[in-house]
N, C-alpha and C positions, 0 to 999 in steps of 0.2 A: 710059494712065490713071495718076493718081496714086496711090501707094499710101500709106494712111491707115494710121498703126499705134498704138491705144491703150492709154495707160498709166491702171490702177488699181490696186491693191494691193486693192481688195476683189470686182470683177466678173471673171465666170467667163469662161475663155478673154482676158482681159489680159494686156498684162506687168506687173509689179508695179512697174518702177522703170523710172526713163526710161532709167538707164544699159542695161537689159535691151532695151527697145526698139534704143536707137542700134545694138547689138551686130547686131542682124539686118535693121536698117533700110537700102531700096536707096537707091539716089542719086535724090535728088529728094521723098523722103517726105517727109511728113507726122505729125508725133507729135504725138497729140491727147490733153496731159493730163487726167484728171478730178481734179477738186478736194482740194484736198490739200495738208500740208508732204512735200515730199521730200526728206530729208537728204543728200545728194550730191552731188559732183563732177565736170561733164561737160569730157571732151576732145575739142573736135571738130577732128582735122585732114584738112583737104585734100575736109572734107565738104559736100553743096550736100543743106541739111536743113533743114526748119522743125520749130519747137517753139511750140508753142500751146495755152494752155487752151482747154478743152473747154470751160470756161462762161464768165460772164462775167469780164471783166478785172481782174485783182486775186483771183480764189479759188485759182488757183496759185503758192505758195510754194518755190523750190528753195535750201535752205540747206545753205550751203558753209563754214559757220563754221571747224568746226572739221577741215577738209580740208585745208589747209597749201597750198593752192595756190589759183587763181583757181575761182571756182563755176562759171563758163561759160566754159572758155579756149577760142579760135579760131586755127588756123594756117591761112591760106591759105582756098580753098575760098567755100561763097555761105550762109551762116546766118542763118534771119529767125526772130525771138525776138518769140509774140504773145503780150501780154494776161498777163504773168510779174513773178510778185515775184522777185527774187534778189537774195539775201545773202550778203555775205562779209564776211571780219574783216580779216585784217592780209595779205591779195592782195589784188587789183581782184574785186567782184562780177561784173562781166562785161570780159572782154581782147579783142580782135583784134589777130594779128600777121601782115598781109599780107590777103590777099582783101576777099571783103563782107562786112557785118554792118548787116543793118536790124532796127532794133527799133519794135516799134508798141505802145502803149499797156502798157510795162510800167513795173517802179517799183523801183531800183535801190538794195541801200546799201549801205556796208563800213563798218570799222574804220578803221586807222588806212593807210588807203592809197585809192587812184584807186576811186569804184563805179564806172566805166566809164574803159576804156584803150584806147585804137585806134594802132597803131605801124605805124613799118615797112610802107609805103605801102598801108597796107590805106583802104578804104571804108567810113565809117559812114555809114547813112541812121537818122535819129533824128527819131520822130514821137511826140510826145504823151509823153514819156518823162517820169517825175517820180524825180531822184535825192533820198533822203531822208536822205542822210549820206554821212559819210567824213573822208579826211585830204581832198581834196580831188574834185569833182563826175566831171567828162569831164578825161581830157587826154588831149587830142589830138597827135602827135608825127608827124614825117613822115608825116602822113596828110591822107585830104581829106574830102570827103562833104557831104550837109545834115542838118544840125543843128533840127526846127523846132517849134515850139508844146511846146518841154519847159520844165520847173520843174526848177531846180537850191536847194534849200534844208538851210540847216541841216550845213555840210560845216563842217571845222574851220580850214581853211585857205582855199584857192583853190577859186572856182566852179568856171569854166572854166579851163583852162591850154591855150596853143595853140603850138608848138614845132617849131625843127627843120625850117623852110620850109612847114610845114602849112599848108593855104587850106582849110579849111574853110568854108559858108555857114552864120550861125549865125543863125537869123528868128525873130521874134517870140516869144522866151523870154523869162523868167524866172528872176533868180538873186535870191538873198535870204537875209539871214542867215549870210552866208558869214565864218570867222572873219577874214580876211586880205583878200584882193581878191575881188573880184565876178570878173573875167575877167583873164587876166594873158597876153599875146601876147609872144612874143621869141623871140630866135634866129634869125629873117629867115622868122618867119611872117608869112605874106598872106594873114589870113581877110575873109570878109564876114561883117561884123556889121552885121544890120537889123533895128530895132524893135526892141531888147531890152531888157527891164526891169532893172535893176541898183539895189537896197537895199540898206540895214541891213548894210552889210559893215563887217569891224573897223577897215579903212583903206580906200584909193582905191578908187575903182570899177571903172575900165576901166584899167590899167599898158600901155603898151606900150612895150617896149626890144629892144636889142640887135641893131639892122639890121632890125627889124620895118616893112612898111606894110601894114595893116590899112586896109579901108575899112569910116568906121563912119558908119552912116546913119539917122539920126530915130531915134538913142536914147536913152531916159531913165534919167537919172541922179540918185539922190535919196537922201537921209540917208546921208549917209557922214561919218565923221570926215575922213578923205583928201579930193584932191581930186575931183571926179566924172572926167575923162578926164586920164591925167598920159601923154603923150608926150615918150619921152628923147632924147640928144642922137642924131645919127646914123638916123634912121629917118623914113620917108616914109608915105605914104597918104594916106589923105581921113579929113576929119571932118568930116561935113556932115548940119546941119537936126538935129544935138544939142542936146535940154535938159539942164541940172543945176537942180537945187533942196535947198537946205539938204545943202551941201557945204562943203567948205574950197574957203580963195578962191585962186585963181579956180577959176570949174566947171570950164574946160576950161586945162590947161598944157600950151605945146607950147615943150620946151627950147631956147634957143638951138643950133645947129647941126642942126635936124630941117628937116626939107624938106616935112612935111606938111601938104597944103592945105587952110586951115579954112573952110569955107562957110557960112552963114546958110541957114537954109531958103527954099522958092521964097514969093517973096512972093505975099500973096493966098492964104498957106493950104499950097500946097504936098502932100506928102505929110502923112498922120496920124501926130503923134508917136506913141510908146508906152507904153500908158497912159493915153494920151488918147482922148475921144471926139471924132471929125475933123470929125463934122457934116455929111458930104459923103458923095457915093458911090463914093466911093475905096476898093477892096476890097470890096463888095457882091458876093453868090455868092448870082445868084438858082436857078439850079438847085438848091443846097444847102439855100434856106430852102425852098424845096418837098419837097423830101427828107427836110428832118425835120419839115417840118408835113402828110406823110405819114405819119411816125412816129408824130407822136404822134395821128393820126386812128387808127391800129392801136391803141390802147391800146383795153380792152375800158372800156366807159363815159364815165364825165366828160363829159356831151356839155355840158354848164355852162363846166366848166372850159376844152376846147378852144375852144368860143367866142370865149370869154374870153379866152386868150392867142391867138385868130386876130384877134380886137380891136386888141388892142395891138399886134402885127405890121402890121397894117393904119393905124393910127396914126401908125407911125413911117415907113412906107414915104409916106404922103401929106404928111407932115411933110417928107419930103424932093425932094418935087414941088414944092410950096410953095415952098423954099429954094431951087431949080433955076430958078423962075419969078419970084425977085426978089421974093417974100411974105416978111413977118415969122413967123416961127417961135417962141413961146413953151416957156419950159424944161419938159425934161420928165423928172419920176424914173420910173425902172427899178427902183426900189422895190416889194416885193411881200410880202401877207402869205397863206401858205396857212393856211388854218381845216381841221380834221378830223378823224375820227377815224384809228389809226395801220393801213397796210397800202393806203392809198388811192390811192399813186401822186404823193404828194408830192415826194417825194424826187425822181423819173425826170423829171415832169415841170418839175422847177428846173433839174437836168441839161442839160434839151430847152432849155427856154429861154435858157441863156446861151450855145448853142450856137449858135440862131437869131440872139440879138442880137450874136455873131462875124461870124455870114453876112451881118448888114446892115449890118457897116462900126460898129456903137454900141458895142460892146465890142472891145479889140483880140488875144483870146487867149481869152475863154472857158472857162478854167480854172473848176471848179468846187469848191470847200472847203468842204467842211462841219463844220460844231462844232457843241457842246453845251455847257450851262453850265460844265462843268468846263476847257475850253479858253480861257474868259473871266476866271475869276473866279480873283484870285490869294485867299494867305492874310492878308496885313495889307496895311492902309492903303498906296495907291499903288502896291501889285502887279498891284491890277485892270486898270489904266488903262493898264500899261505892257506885261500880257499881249491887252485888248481892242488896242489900235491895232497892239500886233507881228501879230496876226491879221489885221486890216482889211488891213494894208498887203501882206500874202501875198497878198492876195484880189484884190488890184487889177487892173483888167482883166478880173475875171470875176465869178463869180459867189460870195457869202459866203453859206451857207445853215447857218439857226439854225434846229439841230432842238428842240422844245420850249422854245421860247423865255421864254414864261411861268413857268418856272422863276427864270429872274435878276430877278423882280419878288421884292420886300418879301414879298407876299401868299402866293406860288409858294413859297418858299425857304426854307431852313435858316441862309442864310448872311448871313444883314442886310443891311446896308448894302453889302456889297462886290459883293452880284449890283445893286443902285442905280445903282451907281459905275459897271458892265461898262454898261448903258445909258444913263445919261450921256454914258458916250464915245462909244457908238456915234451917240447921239442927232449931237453936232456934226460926228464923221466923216465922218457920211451927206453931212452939208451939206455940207463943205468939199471932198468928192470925189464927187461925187454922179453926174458924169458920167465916172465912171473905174471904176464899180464898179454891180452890182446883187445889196441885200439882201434876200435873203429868209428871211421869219422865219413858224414855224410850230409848230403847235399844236392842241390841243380847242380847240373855237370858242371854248366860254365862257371857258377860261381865259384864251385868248388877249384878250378882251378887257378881262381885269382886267390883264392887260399893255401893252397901251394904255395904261392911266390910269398907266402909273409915273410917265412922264415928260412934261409941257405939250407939247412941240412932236413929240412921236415920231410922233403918228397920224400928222400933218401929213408928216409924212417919207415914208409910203406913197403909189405912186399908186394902188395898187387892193388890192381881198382878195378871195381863190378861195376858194369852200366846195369842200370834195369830200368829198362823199358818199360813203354808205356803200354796198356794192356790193348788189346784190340775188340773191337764191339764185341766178338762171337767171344773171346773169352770173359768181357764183362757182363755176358749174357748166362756165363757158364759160373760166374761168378755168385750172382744174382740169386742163380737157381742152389746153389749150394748154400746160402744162407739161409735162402728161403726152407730148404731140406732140416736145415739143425733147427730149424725156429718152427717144426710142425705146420709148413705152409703148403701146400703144392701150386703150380699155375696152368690155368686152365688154359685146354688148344687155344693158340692164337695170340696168348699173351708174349711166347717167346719170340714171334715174327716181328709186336709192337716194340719190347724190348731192344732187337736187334735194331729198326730202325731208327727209336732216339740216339741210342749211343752213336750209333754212325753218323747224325747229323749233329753230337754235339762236338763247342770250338775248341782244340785241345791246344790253352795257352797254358800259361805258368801256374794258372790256376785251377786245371783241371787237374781231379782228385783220385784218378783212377777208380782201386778199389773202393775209396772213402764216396766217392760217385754212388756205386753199387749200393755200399749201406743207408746212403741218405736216402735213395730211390725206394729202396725197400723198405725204411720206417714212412718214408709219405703214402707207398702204396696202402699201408697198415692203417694209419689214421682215416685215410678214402675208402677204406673198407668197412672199418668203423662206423663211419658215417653212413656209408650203403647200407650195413647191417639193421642198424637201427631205428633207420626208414623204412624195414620191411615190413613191421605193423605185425610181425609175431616171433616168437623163438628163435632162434636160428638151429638149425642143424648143428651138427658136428662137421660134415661134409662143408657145409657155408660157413662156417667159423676158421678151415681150414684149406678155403679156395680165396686166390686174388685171381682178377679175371680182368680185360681191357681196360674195363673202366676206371676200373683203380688206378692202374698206370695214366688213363688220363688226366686224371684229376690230379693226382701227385705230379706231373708236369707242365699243370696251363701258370 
């Protein structure tokens, strides 16, 4: 059996720091953070250990700043890092040197050095990974592994670096914003590079030199000063069913004395580029769109809303019958506006969706980004326009979600004209990539529809609008009890009756929080329980550690 060892610094019988756990942790555990920044420095050598937030992905932070060394170094050994922010400064936020290292849905940065290093023929497995800075994103060095559905943004130099005969597979990522190259192969590395998105970098897209053959296949290459693929003298591989768009000329250069074979894509369509929408069913994961439109049938309510997005799933999939059967097929936006009040489930359920239209081949990565008007709207004239399109273009391939959108209206705003500007851009953006990306924009119903009228053509941009409604007591009762369930609580007879009757008698103005209700109620019950506890003048049970019971609910509500 596995053995599960949990880190909190404030629950009883925990370790306090993770370094405390690894100290007593056997071969094969499991360390299941609770939420939290943890200032420290972990070395793991020669260890086969997962580290994992206890909740969801992204509420654990492990910062290594000012440790002088890497934040998660690896020698050797099999290390799977879930669902983890780490931070580092002037080391790698996370190293491997030799062994495994998989990491799943966490979110990596540093300073002025590599967020992520993998050497010295070690194994990285990289899923869903989002680097958010550094000197440079991954590099990769005598190493191999797959690289896949990660975001590399915002690093000062080089995305990816791939080195030192490394073959890495690197699949439908995302690099953007990168100061220097988007990816830079050399040394007589032989990665796979498929589907990957490569922007906004300070020079070329994709370098490869010095004995290098890379095979790079159906990737898009766009806004660079450089040119999108530059291959040097002396180096081999494939390049094959590559776009470039708004690059230096030509997209693709392959130097005199390189041996590597430049391809066209298969005619007739071929593979889906990236970033493209392929129109086809090429990549369809029908067990997966059941998976999450199981998902989100567990969500407690919306039965409006699930409809409604099993509509458009159903849409798209006959849409694609049609196309299979020699029918015309009319364009269709993935455009979406949710209406609501705040706590409704808006957010999860944009999530869900860009997730589904992944799984049916419409989006190629499913990335989700979310902003607010302050992400949009610069401070003078023509900062707006050149901060909205750097956002759009991060977005691409997934999902762009504008929370309180009707803020960047005139009406909404503090800020004139420059929230105007932020939908203006967006207004044209939608069009001219409409099939590369789906926006969703959200809000109070009514405001949202003084945000409609900012711009003529914006409504026109939506295909559809989701109300979601406000929950009803029995279901934020049901609610309640479900978090209470993931958080090792149960409640004792009598509490659900007390439950039912706050929520019914509380005022549901613009500022009632729905779900966000539910969770406030249940951290106050937790603290009045606390407090109960520790007035009992001895131990508490496991059974009392694990019961709220009326009073608590009292206490969390005088």
């Amino acid at each position: 059996m596995v053995r599960v060892l949990t880190v909190s610094p404030d629950r009883p019988g925990a370790c306090p720091t993770i370094s405390d756990a690894l100290e007593i942790a056997s071969d094969g555990a499991v360390v299941s953070i609770e939420a939290g920044v943890y200032r420290e420095a972990l070395h793991l050598a020669g260890r086969r250990i997962t580290l994992s937030a206890a909740g969801e992905a992204g509420s654990v932070t492990i910062d290594g700043e000012g440790a002088g060394r890497p934040t998660v170094g690896c020698a050797g050994g099999e290390v799977v890092l879930q669902g983890l922010v780490v931070k580092g400064a002037d080391h790698p936020a996370v190293q491997a040197t030799g062994g495994r290292l998989r990491m799943e849905k966490c979110t990596v940065a540093a300073g002025y050095a590599a967020a992520v290093s993998v050497t010295d023929g070690a194994r990285l497995d990289a899923v869903e990974v989002t680097v958010t800075g550094g000197q440079h994103g991954m590099v990769i060095s005598d190493a191999g592994g797959t690289i896949e559905q990660c975001e590399i943004r915002d690093v000062a130099e080089d995305g990816i670096i791939v080195r030192l005969g490394a073959d890495p597979t690197i699949r439908n990522c995302t690099v953007v914003n990168s100061g220097f190259r988007g990816m830079y192969v050399y040394q007589a590395a032989r990665p796979t590079i498929e589907r990957c998105d490569i922007s906004a970098t300070g020079d070329a897209g994709i370098v490869v030199a010095l004995q290098s053959g890379p095979t790079i296949v159906d990737c898009w290459v766009h806004d660079t000063p450089g040119v999108g693929i530059d291959v040097g003298r002396g180096c081999g591989g494939v390049v094959e069913g590559c776009r470039t768009e708004q690059t230096a000329r030509p997209g693709i250069r392959i130097a005199e004395g390189a041996t590597t074979v430049l391809r066209e894509g298969e005619a007739g369509g071929g593979r889906p580029k990236a970033g493209v929408s392929s129109g086809s069913s090429v990549g369809q994961d029908e067990q997966k769109v059941d998976e999450l439109l199981g998902e989100l049938d567990s969500m407690i309510g919306l039965e409006g809303v699930k409809a409604e997005v099993r509509s458009l799933i159903d849409e798209i999939q006959v849409n694609e019958w049609r196309r299979n059967a020699g029918l015309s097929v009319g364009a269709v936006s993935h455009h979406l506006i949710f209406t609501g009040a705040p706590g409704t489930g808006k957010t999860t359920v944009a999530r869900l969706y860009g997730q589904l239209l992944k799984a049916l081949g419409v989006l190629p990565n499913g990335q989700f980004r979310e902003v607010a008007r302050r992400d949009l709207v610069g401070q003078y004239i023509g900062h707006t326009a050149e901060k909205t399109s750097s956002v759009f273009n991060e977005a691409l391939g997934g999902v762009l979600f504008i929370d309180e959108a009707y803020t960047l209206s005139r009406a909404g705003s503090t800020g004139g004209d420059f929230g105007q500007e932020a939908i203006d851009t967006l207004v044209k953006l939608m069009e001219d990539h409409r099939d590369q990306v789906a926006v969703i924009v959200a809000g109070y119903t009514n405001e949202m529809a003084a945000f409609l009228d900012a711009n003529s053509g914006l409504a026109s941009r939506f295909a559809k609008t989701l109300e979601f409604e406000n929950y009803s007591p029995e279901q934020l009762v049901e609610i309640v009890g479900r978090i209470a369930r993931n958080d090792d609580y149960v409640l004792l007879d009598g509490l659900t009756d007390g439950l039912l009757e706050w929520f019914g008698q509380i005022d549901r103005d613009q500022n009632f929080g729905n779900a966000r209700e539910a969770r406030r109620l249940i951290e106050g019950m937790r603290k009045a329980q606390s407090g109960r506890l520790r007035a009992l003048g001895r131990m508490p049970s496991r059974d009392d550690l694990r019961t709220l019971v009326l009073d608590d609910l009292l206490v969390a509500t005088r």
